[in-house]
C-alpha positions, 0 to 999 in steps of 0.5 A: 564907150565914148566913140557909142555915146557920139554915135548915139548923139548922131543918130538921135540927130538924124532920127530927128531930121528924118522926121521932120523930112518926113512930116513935111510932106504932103501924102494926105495918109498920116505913115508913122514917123520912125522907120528903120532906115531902109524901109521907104515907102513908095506912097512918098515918092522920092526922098528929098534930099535932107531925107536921103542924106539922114537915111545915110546917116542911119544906115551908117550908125546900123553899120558901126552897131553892128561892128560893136556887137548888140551887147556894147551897143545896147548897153551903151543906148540903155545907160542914156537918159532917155526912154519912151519912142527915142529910147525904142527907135535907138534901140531898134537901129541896133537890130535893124536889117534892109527892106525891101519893096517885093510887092504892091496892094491894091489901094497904094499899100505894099509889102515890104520883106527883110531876112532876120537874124535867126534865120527867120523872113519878116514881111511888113504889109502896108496900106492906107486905110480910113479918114484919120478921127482928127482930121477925116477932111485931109487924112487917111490912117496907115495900117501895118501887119507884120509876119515872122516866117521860116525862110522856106515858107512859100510865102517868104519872098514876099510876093504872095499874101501869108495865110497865117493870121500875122504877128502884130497888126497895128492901125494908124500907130505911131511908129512902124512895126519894122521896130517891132521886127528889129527889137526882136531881132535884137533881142535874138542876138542879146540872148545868142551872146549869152546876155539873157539879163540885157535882153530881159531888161530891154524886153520889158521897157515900155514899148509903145508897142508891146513886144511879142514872143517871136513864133517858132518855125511854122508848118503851113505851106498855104498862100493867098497871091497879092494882085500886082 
């Protein structure tokens, strides 16, 4: 349990330096702050290099979670003093799985698709939106919507718009829906363990956004084609 708590000391680090990377950027759209660290955005632009190098850090910290099991490494993030956004962004590192960009919208929005663990295909779609109440002057919010779709759904690879109304839909929220997306699939991997109580307790931490049930294979075969 040692080896986790260094592991989640790292992370935390690196969580905290992505951040202020990503906070110090210019892009006139006010983006979350935590992403998995797979998830880029191409409205950023190239990463510099204290970001890449963070990235790395997580993705390496994804790796040796997976290498413990979501049973150990959960345990070990939920017996830290800690709760709120850092408790979930830890959390979801536990459960995260690599994005990639399979489509652009118009506006500088994209879609963003990446394979759950149960089987199941997650798109994310992206786009700035109105002038932030803040600070209309300088800044645009940032919207997400989230799908869970069956891997053959015509929509699954990401290049079209899913008819079905999406998961969750979040406007200008502090952290991305890909959190959303890895909680779930953590949770999956908890209760295919046999952990239903862990799963239970994480499920019901209070997340800044509440976690939904993931839907069952859907049956609709409609789509709507993204503009390139």
């Amino acid at each position: 349990m040692l080896g986790l708590t260094l592991l989640l000391t790292t992370a935390a680090t690196a969580l905290d330096q992505l951040c202020l990377s990503r906070m110090q950027r210019d892009l006139g759209v006010l983006t979350p702050e935590y992403l998995d660290p797979s998830l880029c955005l191409t409205l950023e632009g190239a990463a510099c290099d204290g970001e890449a190098a963070s990235r790395q850090t997580l993705a390496q910290v994804v790796r040796q979670f997976q290498a413990a099991g979501p049973v150990a490494a959960t345990q070990a993030i939920l017996d830290q003093d800690m709760q709120g956004r850092r408790q979930t962004a830890l959390l979801a590192l536990a459960g995260a799985g690599p994005w990639t960009s399979t489509a652009r919208l118009p506006g500088g929005g994209e879609i963003h698709r990446r394979s759950g663990a149960g089987g199941h295909v997650y798109l994310l779609a992206s786009q700035p939106g109105a002038p932030a109440r803040h600070a209309p002057h300088a800044m645009r919010t940032f919207n997400e919507q989230l799908w869970c779709l069956p891997a053959g759904h015509p929509a699954a690879d990401g290049r079209t718009w899913p008819a079905e109304a999406p998961l969750l839909t979040s406007d200008n929220a502090p952290d991305s829906l890909s959190l959303t997306a890895a909680m779930l699939d953590l949770l999956g991997q908890l209760r295919d363990a046999g952990a239903d109580a862990l799963a239970l307790q994480v499920a019901q931490l209070g997340h800044a956004t509440p976690l939904p049930d993931a839907p069952a294979q859907q049956s609709r075969t409609d789509q709507t084609p993204v503009a390139a």
